[in-house]
C-alpha positions as CSV (number, residue, x, y, z in Angstrom):
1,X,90.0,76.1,107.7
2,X,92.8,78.7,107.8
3,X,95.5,78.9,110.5
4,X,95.7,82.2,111.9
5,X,99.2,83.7,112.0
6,X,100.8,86.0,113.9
7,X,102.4,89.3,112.2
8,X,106.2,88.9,112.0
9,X,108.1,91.8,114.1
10,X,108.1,95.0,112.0
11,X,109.8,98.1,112.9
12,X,106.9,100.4,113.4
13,X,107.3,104.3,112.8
14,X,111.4,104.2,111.6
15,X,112.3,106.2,108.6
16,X,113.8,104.2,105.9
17,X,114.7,104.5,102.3
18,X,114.0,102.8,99.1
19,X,117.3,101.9,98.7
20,X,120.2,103.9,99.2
21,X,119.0,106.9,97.4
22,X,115.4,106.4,97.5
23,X,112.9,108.5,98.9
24,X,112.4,108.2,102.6
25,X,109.0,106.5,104.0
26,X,108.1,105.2,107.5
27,X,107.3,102.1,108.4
28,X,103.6,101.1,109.6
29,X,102.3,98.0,110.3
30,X,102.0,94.4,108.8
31,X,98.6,94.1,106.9
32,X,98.6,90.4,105.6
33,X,100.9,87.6,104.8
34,X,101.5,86.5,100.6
35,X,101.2,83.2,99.5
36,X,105.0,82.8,99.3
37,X,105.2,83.8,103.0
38,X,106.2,86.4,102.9
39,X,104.3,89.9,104.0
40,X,102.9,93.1,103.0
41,X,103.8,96.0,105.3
42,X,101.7,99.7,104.9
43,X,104.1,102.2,104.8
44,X,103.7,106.2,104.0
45,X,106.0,108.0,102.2
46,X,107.1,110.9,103.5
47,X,107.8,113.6,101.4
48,X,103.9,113.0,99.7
49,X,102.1,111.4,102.6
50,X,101.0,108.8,100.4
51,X,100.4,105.3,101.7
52,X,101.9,102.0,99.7
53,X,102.4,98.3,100.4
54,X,105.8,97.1,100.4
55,X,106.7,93.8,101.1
56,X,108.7,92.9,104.5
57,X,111.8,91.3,102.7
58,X,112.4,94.3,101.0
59,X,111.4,96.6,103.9
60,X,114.6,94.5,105.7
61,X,117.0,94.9,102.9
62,X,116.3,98.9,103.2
63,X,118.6,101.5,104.9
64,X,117.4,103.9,107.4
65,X,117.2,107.3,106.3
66,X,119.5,109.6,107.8
């Protein structure tokens, strides 16, 4: 039987950047946690509207967009 787990605290709806001079996306919500613990996050990019998964420990390494 698997152990539910809560999502980790993910800051919804904040513009960030892949990297510093990435393109800008926004941050949605968790969607499920990876075998190495970590997590997928859904977030849209902004200039296409396209939606991706990103992982949270990348998402946290991320600047915000200015």
């Amino acid at each position: 039987m698997h152990a539910v787990v809560a999502p980790p605290p993910v800051p919804v709806g904040k513009i960030k950047s892949f990297g510093p001079f990435g393109p800008k996306y926004e941050v949605g919500t968790a969607l499920r946690q990876l075998d190495d613990g970590d997590w997928l996050v859904q977030v849209t990019l902004v200039e296409s509207g396209e939606l991706a998964e990103y992982r949270l420990t990348r998402l946290e390494d991320d600047p915000e967009a200015c």
